[in-house]
N, C-alpha and C positions, 0 to 999 in steps of 0.2 A: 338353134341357139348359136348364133354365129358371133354376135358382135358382141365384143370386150368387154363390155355393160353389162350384157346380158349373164354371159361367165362369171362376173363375178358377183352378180345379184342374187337375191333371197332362194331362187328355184334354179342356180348354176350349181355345176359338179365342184365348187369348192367352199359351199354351204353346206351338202352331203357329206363331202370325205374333211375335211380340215375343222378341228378341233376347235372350237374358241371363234371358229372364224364368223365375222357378222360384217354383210355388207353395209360400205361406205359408198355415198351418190358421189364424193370427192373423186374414192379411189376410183369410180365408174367411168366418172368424165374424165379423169386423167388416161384411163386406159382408151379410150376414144378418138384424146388429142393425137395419142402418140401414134396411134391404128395410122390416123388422117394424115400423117407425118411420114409416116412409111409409105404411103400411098403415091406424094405426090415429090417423093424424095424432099423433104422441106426443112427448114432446119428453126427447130422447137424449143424456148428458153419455159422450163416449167418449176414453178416455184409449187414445192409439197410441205403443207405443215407437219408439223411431228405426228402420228399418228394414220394419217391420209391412207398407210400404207402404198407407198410407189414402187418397190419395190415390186409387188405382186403386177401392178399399173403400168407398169413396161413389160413384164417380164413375158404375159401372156400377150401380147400382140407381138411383141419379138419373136416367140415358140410358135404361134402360128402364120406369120409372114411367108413361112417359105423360103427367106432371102438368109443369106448369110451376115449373120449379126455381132459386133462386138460391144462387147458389154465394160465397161473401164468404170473404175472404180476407185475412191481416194487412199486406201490402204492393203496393206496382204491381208490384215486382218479382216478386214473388209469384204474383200476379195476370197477369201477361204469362207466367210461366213453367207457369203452369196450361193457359192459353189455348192458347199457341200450340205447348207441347210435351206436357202430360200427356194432352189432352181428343184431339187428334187420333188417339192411338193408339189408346185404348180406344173414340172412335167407328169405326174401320177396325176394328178388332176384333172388335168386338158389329155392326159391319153396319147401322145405324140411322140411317135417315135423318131426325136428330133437327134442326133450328137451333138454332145457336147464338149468341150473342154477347157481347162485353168492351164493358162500360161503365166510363169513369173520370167523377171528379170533374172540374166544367167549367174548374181552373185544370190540365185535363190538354191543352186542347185548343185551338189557333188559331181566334182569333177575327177574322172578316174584316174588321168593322168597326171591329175598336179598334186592327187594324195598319193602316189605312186613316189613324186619327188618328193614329198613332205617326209616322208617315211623314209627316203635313202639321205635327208637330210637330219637326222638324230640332233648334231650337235648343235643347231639352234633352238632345239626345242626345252624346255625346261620341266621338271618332272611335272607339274600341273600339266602341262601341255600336252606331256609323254601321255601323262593318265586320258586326257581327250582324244588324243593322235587313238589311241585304243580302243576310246571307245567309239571314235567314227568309222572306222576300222570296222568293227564288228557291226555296227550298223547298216556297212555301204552291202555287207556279204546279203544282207535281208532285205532291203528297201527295195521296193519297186520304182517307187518317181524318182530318189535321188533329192526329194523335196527336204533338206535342211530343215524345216521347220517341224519334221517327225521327231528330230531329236532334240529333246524337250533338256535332258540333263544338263547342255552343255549350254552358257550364257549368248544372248545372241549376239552382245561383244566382245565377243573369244575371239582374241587375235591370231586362232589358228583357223577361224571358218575362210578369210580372205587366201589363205597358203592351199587349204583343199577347193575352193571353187575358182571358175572363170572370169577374166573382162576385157572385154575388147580389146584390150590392149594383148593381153597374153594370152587369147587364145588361138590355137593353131588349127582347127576349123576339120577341112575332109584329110588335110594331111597328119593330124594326131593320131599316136600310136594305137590309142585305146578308143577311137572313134565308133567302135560296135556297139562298145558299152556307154554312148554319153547320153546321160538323161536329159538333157537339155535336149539333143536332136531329137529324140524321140517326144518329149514333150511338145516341139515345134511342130514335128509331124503331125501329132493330134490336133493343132491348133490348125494346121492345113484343113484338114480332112473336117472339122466341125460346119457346124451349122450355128451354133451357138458357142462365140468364145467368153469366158472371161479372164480380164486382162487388170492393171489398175496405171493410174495417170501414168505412172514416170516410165514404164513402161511405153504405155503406147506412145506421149511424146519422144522418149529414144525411138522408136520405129518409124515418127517422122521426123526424124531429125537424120537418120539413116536414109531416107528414102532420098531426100535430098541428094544425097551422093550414089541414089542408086542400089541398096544394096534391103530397105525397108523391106520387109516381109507376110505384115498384116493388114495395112488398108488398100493393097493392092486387089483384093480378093472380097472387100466388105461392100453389103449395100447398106446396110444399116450401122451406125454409131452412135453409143448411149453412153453419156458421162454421168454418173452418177455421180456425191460429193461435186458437183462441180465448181462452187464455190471457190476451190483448190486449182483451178485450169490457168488461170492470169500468174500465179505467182508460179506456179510446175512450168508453163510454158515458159516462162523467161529463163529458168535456168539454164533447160535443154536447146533453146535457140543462141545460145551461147555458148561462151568457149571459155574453161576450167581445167586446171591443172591442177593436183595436190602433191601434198609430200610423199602420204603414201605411193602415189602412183610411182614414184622414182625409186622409192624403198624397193617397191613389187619388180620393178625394172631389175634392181641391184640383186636381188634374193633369185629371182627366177635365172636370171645370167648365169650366177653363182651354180645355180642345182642343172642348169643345161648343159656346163662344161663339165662338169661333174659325171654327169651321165651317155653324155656323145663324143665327151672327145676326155677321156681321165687323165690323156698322158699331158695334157697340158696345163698351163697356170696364166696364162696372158692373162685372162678374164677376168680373175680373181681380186688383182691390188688393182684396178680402174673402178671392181664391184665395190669394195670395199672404200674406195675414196668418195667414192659417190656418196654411198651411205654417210659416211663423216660431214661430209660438205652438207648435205640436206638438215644434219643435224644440229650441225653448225651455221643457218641460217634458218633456221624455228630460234632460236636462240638469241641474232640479230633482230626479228622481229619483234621485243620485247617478251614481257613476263607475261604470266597470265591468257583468259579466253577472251576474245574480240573482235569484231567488224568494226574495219577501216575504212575509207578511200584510200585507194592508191596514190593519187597525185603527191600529196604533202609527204608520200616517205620516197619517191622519185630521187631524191637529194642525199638521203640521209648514207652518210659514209658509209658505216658499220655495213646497211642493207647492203647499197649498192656494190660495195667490195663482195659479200656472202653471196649476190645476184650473179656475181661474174667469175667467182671459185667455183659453184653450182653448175653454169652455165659448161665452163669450162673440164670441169670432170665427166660429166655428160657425155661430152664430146668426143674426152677419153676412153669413154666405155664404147661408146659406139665407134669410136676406132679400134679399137680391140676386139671388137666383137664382128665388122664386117669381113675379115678374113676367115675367120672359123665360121660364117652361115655357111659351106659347104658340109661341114660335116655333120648337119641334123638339122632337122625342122622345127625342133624348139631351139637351139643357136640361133637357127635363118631368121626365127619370129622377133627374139630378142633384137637382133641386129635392125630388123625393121621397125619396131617398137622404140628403140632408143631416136632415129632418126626423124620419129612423127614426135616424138616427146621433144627433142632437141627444138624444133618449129615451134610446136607449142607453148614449152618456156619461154622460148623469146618474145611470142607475140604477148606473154600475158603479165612481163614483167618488161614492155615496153612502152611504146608509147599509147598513149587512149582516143583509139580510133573513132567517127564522128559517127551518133547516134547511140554508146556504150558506155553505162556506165562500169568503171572501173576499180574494184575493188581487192581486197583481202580478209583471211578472216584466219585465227588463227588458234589452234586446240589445244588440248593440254600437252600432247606428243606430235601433233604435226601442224600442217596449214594448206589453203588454199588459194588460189589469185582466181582472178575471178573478171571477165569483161560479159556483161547482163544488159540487154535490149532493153532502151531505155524506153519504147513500145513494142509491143505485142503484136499491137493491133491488125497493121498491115502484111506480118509475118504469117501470124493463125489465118488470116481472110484468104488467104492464096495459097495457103493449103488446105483449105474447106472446098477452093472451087477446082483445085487440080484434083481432088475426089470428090464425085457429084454425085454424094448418097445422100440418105438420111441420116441426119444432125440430131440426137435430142443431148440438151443438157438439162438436167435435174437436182434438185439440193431443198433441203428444208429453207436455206437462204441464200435468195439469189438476190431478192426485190429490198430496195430502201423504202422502205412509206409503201407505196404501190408502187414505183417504179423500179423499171428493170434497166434502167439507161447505165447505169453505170459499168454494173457486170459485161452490157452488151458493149459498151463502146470499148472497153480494156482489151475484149477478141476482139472489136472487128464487124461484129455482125448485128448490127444496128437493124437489117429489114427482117431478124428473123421473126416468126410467130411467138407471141408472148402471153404466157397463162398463167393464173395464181390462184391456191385452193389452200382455204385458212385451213387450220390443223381442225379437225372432230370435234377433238377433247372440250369439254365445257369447261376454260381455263376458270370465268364467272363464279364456280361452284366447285372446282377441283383448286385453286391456288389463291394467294394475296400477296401481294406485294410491298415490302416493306422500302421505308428508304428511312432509317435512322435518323432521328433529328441532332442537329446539332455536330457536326461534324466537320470539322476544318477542313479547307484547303487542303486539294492530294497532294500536293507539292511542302505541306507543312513536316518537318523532319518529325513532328512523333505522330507521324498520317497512320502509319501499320499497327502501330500501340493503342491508339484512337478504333482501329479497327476489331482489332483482337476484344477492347472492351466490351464493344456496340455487340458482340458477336455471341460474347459468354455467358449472358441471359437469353437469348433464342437457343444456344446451344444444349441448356438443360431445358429447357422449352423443348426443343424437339428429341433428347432424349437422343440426341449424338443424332446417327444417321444423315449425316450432310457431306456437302463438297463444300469445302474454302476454295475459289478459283482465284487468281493470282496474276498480275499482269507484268511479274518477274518474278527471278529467282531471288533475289534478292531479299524482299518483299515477302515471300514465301518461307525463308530459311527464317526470317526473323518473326512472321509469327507462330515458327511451328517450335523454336527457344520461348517466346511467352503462353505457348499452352501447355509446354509441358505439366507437370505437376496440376495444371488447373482447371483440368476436365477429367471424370468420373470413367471416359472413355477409351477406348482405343485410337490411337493416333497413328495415322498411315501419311506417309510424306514421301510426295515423289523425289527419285531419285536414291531414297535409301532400299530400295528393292525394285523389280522389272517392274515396267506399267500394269502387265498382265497379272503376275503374279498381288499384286496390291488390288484388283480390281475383286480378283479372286475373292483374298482375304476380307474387302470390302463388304460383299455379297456373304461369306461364309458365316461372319461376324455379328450382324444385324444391325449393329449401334455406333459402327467405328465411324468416325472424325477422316476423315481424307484433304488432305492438301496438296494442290495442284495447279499446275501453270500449263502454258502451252500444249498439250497433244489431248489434256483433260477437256481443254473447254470443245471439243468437239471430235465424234467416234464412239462416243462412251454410252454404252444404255444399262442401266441398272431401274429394275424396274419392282414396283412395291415399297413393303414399308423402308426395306432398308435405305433409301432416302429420299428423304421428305424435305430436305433443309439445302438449300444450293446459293449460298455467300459470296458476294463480288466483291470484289475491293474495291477498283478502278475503270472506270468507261477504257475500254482497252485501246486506246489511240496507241500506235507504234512510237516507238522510241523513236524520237525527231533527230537520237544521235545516231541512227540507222543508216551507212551511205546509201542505200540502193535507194531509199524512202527519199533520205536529201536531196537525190539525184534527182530523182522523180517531182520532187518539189520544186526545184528552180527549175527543172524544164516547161512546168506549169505558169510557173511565174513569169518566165519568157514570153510564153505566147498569149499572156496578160488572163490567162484565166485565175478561179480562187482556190488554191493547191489545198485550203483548209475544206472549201465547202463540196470543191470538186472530187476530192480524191480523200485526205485524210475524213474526214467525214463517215461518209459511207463505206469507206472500210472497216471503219469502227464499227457502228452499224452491224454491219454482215457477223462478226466478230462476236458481235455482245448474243446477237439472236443464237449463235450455237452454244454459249455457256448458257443458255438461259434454257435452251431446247435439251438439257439433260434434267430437268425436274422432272416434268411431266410426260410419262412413256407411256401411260396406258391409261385406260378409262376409270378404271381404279384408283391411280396415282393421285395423292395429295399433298400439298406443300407449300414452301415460304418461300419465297424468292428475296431476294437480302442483296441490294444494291445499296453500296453505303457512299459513293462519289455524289457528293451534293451540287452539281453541277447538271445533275438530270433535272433540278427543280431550279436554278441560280443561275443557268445561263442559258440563252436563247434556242439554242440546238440541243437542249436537255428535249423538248419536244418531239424531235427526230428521235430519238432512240425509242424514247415512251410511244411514240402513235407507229414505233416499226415490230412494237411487243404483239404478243396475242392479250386480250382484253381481261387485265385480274382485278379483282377487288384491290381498291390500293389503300392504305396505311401509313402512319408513320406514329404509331402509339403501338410499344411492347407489347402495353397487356391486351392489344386486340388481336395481337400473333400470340400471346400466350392462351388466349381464350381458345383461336383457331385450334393451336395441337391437343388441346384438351377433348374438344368436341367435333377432332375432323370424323370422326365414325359415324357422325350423324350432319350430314350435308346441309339439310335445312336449315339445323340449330348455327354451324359457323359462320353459314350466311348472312344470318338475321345479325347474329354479332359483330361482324368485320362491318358490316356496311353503318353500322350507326359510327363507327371512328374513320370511315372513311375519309383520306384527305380529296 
């Protein structure tokens, strides 16, 4: 029993040992393609429907390849959830005594030395903080990986995790004092030493963006690469092939200066008022940047006084610190780092708050406490392509959605890799008899100011229809905030709203709960599996096209326009598309799963590319009559009976 297919068929050892488990002919051929893939080093765009299981689909011809394999993935969660619950079964499965190991990103991981300065830095910290400084403290005395993510009590936006862990920027590598104990090396180590690594995007993009200069550490060694979520690859890679400065990063400059005089050289103060003006001037140009969070272009604030004056105090104090600070790199190697740090940062500022170099789009974006500048590869395409053939392995990329309608051309032309092989396997699930699909009748114009009031209403008869247990998905915050003020009071349920608790923690409550209301935008419409009754009901608002007030989007758009193609049908289009399929791929997770899908944008039915979205779904009974979705929740217990029901109102 050698071949993929075979492993995972009715008479394979993960029919025997794995619980629940029931071969798919999808997930068969899937594990086949990728065998073939490995074989001829080839590189594989494979589209899995929800259910296909791909996961198992890669995992077992990766474990048995023999080759050294990286497995990248779209999230940590992600990436812990491979780790420590998919990989283990199908190695006990397949019987292989393979290594394996999880690498994150080094602000994943405790840093001995820089919680060393945190600690001899008291007076910035604040008694909340004291109270965290404590308890990471006692953590770091017990933890084996160093993995941040064990400690669960402290929020993962604790503005003390960035003062105890590493980046690039501030770390000091084989010369660090505490270099015996740093989990990060030791982590790398096992990442050498594997056969099987996982990793997740921004990671492995930082290792080829590293490599470039030499210094990449993980596909030097791989023959196999498997992207999972790959969906995520076009927008991760632009970032990383780019070039980004932020606020914080001059704060971390300012703070660590501050704790390295302190601790290699005491008798002095140089350091100190250059740290301390910096700090100011940073702060004083978030300031200049207007109120409020937002994505800008750069060009139009080029001009503007205020900026440009706070761009050149900035610049200018910078300077100062790094002058201040190259005479003292003799006396320590956290001094020396800093002094180098401030001179790569000085480079940096300049290029990204100067002029906008040809093929970059140039941008800003600006937080509640800091900001970013930001120059982003206005393509991808020929950047990923040439670093696919400067490593000549095996390629797969995988995702529940990659394909528009049937085609892959979009996803493939954004990398680059237009000849790769290209596979598509519908999801299992018999969507026919497990869902229906409603589209509200009557429904204004999204762009009508009471669109989200109009929404909330259409929503609040399915919602005791289904007896809570659903997602509101959201295609802003905005949008979001305002229909989660018109439910209050006016559902029977519990109401879960992103943003007033962690993703995790709400997901939790979500599932602990059975009946709660969830409202959600962004990281909700895809990652998320809740599976049974707790929800049955998954509500859209708006066909999710990107904000057109988006620079990187805009950019991207008159570049389209230039070269005379159609920036709507070529590009906004089918990212919509890709978009809508993973809000829509959180109803149905399992062969059991039943439910409503509640798309309420009447532009799926009223305008000509409402067909694109519709013929890129999996195939539901469709509707646009209540009581054929209220019949549906009545009688989903019995398959046959809602069937007979939904199809007589079918539109």
């Amino acid at each position: 029993m050698d071949a993929p297919a075979d492993l995972l068929g009715p008479d394979g050892p993960f029919a025997r040992l794995v619980p629940g488990f029931a071969p798919r002919a999808e997930q068969q051929s899937m594990a086949e393609a990728v065998a073939a893939t490995f074989e001829v080093r080839g590189t594989l765009i494979a589209e899995a429907g929800t259910g296909t299981g791909k996961t198992f689909a890669y995992l077992v011809p990766a474990l048995r390849s023999g080759q050294k394999v990286i497995v990248s993935t779209g999230t940590k969660n992600l990436q812990d959830q491979l780790f420590h619950k998919d990989l283990p079964v199908v190695r006990e499965a397949l019987g292989i005594p393979v290594a394996v190991a999880l690498l994150k990103g080094r602000a994943n991981y405790l840093c001995p030395h820089r919680l060393d300065l945190a600690q001899g830095e008291g007076r910035f910290i604040s008694r909340e903080q004291t109270r965290q400084l404590q308890a990471i403290v006692r953590w770091a005395a017990r933890t084996r990986s160093g993995d941040i993510g064990e400690l669960s009590e402290l929020p993962e936006d604790s503005p003390l995790w960035p003062q105890v862990t590493s980046s690039t920027d501030n770390c000091l590598g084989g010369e660090c004092p505490r270099i015996a104990d740093c989990f990060l090396a030791n982590a790398r180590r096992q990442a050498q030493e594997a056969d099987l690594l996982v990793v997740n995007h921004h990671l492995l993009f930082a290792d080829m963006a590293l490599r470039e200069q030499g210094f990449g550490e993980l596909l030097p060694g791989a023959n196999a690469v498997i992207l999972d979520e790959a969906h995520q690859v076009p927008e991760i890679a632009s970032g990383f092939f780019g070039l980004t400065l932020g606020g914080n990063q001059l704060r971390e400059l300012a703070r660590d200066s501050l704790g390295e005089e302190l601790r290699e050289a005491a008798d002095s103060r140089s350091v100190r008022s250059a740290a301390e003006a910096l700090e100011k001037a940073v702060a004083d140009l978030r300031l200049a940047l207007g109120e409020g969070v937002r994505r800008a272009p750069w060009r139009p604030h080029m001009d503007d006084a205020a900026i440009v004056a706070a761009i050149a105090h900035t610049a200018e104090r910078l300077a100062a610190l790094h002058k201040a600070l190259e005479p003292m790199a003799g006396r320590g190697k956290g001094l020396e780092s800093c002094a180098r740090r401030a001179a790569e940062l000085k480079q940096r500022f300049s290029a990204v708050t100067g002029a906008t170099p040809a093929g970059y789009i140039h941008w800003f974006e600006t937080h509640t406490r800091s900001f970013t500048f930001n120059l982003t590869p206005l393509d991808v395409a020929e950047i990923f392509r040439d670093k696919l053939k400067a490593r000549p392995c095996a390629w797969v990329f995988t995702s529940a959605t990659l394909a528009v309608g049937e085609s892959f051309e979009h996803f493939a032309a954004q990398l680059g890799i237009q000849e790769a092989e290209t596979r598509r396997w519908d999801s299992p699930f018999d969507y026919t008899r497990q869902a229906v699909f409603f589209v509200p009748p009557d429904m204004p114009d999204p762009r009508a100011p009471d669109y989200t009031q109009r929404v909330v209403e259409a929503a609040l008869p399915v919602l005791e229809a289904s007896r809570g247990r659903a997602f509101l998905l959201f295609t802003s915050h905005r949008a979001l905030q305002e229909a989660a003020e018109r439910l209050r009071g006016r559902i029977d349920y519990p109401l879960l709203v992103q943003g007033e608790a962690p993703r995790r923690r709400l997901l939790d409550e979500f599932r602990r709960l059975g009946n709660a209301v969830l409202l959600g935008t962004g990281s909700f419409w895809e990652g998320v599996d809740v599976r049974g009754d707790a929800l049955s009901l998954v509500v859209i608002d708006k066909l999710p096209f990107a904000s057109p007030g988006d620079p990187v989007l805009q950019a991207r758009i008159d570049a389209l326009r230039e070269r005379g193609q159609d920036a709507f049908l070529d590009y906004q289009l089918p990212q919509a598309v890709i978009t809508l399929k993973q809000g829509v791929g959180r109803l149905i997770r399992d062969v059991s799963d039943r439910g409503v899908l509640m798309i309420c944008d009447p532009r799926l039915l009223t305008k000509p590319y409402g067909r694109t979205f519709v013929e890129s779904l999996p195939r539901m009974l469709r509707t646009r009559s209540l009581d054929a979705v209220c019949r549906f929740f009545m009688l989903h217990a019995s398959p046959s009976a809602s069937a007979g029901v939904i199809s007589a109102d079918s539109a």
